[in-house]
C-alpha positions in Angstrom: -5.4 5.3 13.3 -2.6 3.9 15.4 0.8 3.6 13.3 2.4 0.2 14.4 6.4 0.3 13.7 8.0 -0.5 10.3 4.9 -0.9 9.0 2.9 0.6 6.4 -0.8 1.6 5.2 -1.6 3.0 1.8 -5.0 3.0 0.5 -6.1 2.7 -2.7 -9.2 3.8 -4.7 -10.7 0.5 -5.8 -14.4 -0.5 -5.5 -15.1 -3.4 -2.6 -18.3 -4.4 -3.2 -20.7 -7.6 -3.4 -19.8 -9.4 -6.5 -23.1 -9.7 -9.2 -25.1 -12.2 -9.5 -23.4 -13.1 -12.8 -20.1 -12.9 -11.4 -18.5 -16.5 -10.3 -18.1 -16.0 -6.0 -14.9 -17.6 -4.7 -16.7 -18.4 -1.5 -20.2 -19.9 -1.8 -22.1 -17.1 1.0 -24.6 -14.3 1.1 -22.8 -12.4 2.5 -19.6 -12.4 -0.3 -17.7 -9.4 -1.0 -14.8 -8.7 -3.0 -12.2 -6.1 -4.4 -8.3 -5.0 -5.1 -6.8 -4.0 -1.7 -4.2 -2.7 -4.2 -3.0 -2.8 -7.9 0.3 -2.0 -9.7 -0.3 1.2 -11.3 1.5 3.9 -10.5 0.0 6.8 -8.6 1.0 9.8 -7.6 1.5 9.2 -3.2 2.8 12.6 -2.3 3.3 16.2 -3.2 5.4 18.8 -1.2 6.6 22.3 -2.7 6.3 21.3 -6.4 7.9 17.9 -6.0 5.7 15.5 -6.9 6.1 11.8 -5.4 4.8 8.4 -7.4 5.0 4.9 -6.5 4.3 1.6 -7.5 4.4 -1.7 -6.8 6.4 -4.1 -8.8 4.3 -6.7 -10.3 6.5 -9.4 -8.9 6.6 -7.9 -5.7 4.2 -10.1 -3.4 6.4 -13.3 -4.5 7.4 -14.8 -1.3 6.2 -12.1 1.2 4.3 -13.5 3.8 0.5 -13.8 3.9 0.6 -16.9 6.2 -2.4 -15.1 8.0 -3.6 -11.9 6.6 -7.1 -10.4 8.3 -9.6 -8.3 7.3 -10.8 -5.5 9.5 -12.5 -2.2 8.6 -10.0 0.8 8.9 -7.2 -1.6 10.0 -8.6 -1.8 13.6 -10.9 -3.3 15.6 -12.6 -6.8 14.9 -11.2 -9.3 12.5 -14.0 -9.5 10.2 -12.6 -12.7 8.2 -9.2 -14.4 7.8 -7.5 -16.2 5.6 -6.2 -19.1 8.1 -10.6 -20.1 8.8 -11.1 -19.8 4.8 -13.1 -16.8 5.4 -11.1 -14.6 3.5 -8.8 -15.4 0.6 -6.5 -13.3 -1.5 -4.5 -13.6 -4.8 -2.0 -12.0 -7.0 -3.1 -11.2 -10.5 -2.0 -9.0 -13.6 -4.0 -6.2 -12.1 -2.9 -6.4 -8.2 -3.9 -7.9 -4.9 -7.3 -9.3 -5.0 -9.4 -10.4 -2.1 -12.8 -11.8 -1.4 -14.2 -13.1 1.8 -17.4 -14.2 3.4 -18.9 -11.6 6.0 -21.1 -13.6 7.4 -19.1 -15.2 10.7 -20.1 -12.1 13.3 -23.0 -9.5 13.8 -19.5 -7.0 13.0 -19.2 -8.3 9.7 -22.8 -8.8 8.6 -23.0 -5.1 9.2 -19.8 -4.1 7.2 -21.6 -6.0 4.9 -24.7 -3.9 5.1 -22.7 -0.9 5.2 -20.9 -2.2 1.2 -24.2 -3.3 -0.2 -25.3 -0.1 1.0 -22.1 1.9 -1.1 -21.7 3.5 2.5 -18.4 2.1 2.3 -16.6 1.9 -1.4 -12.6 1.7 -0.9 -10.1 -0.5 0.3 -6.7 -0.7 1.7 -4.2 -2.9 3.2 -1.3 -2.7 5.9 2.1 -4.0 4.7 6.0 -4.2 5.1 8.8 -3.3 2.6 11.5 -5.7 2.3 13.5 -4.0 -0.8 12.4 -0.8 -2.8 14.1 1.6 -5.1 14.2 5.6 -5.7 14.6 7.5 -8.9 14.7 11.0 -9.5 13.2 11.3 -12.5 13.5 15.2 -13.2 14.0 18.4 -10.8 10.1 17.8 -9.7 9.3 14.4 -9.8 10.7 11.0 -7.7 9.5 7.7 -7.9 9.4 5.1 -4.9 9.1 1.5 -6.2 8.0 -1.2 -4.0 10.2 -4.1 -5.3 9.4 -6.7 -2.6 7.0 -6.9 0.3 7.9 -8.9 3.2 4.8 -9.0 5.0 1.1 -8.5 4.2 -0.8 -7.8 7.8 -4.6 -7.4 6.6 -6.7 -5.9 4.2 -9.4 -3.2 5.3 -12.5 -1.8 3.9 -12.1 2.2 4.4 -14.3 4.9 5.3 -11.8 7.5 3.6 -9.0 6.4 1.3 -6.4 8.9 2.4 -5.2 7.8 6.1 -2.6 9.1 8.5 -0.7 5.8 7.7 -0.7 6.4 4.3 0.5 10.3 4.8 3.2 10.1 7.8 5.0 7.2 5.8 4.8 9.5 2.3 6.4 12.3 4.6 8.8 10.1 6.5 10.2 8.7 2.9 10.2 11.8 1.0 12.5 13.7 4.1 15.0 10.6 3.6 15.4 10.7 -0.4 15.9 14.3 -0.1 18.3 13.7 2.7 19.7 11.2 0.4 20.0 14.0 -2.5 21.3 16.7 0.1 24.4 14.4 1.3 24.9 13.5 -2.9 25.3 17.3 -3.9 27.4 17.5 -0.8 29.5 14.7 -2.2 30.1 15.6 -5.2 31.0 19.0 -4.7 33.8 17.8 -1.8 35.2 15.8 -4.5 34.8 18.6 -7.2 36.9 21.2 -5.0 39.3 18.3 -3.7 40.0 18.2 -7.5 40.3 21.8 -8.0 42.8 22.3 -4.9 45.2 19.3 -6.4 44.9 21.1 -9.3 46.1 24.5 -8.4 48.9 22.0 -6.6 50.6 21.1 -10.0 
């Protein structure tokens, strides 16, 4: 899967399926499917020699990012299936996370996604993103947490065929190389200043 620049992928293990026939459709169409393309729970993203990455999204972190025109495609390539700017795709915040729905029926490409979910060929979801602020925590010697605290820009939302994704992994490795950069150059720091302390010190 190409990786464009800045931006991110992370995939998520949430149904995308056609709704029941009990269940209210946001877009009158046969061919209706629906799902989280993410939620805010926190889940573990990343694992390398006993450290243990999590992250999460901040519930309040899609306020003002951009979704002027998010797509939906199927691996985050390819066809646009739907979009939100033809009302074939729609998306909203919620308690639980980013929720989508649209209506596959514009293309022979998205009739046959829609096969492919009624068919539970294809059961997960993801969606491609960019970060505008986010925090770090080191909780203890094994375990960090990356918090997504605002998202600038929401670039589509893509049924998967597998949830993990090259996306998903280079940007866990990129991040986890610059937090324990980060660390590295604050144990450096603080042990300058420790012996700059001892050596005035010994001065007196």
């Amino acid at each position: 899967m190409p990786i464009a620049k800045n931006r991110e992928y992370r995939a998520v293990s949430h149904l995308l399926m056609p709704t029941a026939a009990e269940t209210q459709k946001r877009i009158d169409s046969n061919f209706y499917v629906e799902g989280y393309a993410t939620t805010f729970e926190r889940y573990l993203w990343w694992e390398s020699d006993g450290v243990r990455f999590y992250e999460e999204i901040a519930p309040d972190a899609l306020s003002g990012a951009d979704t002027s025109d998010v797509i939906m495609q199927y691996d985050h390539t390819g066809k646009v299936l739907a979009r939100l700017s033809n009302a074939t795709l729609g998306i909203e915040v919620d308690e639980k996370g980013l929720f989508m729905f649209a209506d596959l029926s514009k293309s022979t490409a998205a009739k046959e996604l829609y096969e492919e979910i009624s068919a539970e060929l294809i059961t997960r979801m993801s969606w491609a993103f960019t970060v505008e602020q986010e925090s770090y925590e080191r909780i203890d010697a094994n375990t960090r947490l990356r918090r997504i605290e605002r998202i600038k820009k929401v670039y589509d939302v893509s049924a998967v065929s597998i949830p993990a994704n090259d996306g998903t992994e280079i940007s866990a490795r990129s991040f986890a190389e610059r937090s324990f950069q980060a660390e590295r150059q604050e144990l450096l720091g603080r042990q300058a200043r420790l012996l700059n302390l001892r050596i005035k010190m010994m001065e007196v």
